[in-house]
C-alpha positions as CSV (number, residue, x, y, z in Angstrom):
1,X,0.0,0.0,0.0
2,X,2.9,2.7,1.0
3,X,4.2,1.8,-2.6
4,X,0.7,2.6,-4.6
5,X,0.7,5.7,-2.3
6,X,4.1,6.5,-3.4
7,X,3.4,6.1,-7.0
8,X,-0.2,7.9,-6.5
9,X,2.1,11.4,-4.8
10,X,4.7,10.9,-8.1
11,X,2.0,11.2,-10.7
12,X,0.4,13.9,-9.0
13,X,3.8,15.7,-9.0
14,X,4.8,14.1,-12.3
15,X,1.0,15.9,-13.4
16,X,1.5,19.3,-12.1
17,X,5.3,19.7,-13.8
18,X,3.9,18.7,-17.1
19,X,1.0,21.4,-16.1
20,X,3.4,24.3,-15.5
21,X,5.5,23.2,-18.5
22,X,2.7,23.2,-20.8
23,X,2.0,27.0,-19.1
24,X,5.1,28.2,-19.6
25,X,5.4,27.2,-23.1
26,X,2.1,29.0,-23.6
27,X,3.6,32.1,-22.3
28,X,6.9,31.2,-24.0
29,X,5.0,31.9,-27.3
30,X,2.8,34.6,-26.1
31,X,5.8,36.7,-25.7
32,X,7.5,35.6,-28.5
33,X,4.6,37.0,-30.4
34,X,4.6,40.1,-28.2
35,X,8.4,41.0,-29.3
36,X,7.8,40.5,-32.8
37,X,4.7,43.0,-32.6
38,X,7.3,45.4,-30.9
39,X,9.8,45.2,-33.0
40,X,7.9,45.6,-36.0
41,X,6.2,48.7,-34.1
42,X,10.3,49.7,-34.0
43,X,10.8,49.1,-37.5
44,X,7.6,51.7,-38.2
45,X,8.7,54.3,-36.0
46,X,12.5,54.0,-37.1
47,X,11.0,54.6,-40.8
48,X,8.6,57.3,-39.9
49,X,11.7,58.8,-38.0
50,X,13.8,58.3,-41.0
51,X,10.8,60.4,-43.6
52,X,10.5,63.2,-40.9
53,X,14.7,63.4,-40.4
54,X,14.4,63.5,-44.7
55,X,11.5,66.0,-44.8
56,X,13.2,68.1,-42.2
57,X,16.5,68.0,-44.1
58,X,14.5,69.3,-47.5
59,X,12.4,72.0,-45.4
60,X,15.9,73.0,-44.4
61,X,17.9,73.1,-47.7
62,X,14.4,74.6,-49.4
63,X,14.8,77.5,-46.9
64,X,18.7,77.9,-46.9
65,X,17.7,78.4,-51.0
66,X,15.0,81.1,-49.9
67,X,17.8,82.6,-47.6
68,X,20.5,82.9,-49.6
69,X,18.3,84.6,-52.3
70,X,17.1,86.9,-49.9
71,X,20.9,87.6,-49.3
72,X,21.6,88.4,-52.9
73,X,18.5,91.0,-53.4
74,X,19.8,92.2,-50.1
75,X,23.3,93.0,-51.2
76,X,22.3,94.2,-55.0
77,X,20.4,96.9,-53.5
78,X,23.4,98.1,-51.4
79,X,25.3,98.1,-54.2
């Protein structure tokens, strides 16, 4: 009888490891999909950085132009 209680406490055990393995691999993948959602929300805002660091950098050269224009009617009428 202590033997079949023995046995009977082991499969309980054996039951609840296979339980929590079977839950961690659940979460395992979970946050495995998590990341990749992350880092493809990185990717987006590391491109939408990228088109506003370009668009700034045209607003910029567009407005040096204007600028040195400005410069040029500046100084013909000194002249």
């Amino acid at each position: 009888m202590v033997v079949m209680d023995l046995f009977t406490v082991l499969e309980q055990k054996l039951e609840a490891v296979l339980g929590q393995t079977a839950a961690l691999k659940e979460a395992n993948v979970a946050l495995k999909k998590a990341l990749e959602e992350k880092e493809q929300a990185l990717k987006d805002a590391e491109g939408a950085l990228a088109k506003a660091t370009q668009e700034r950098e045209l607003i910029r050269q567009r407005i040096d132009k204007i600028l040195n224009r400005l410069a040029v009617l500046d100084t013909g009428e000194s002249a």
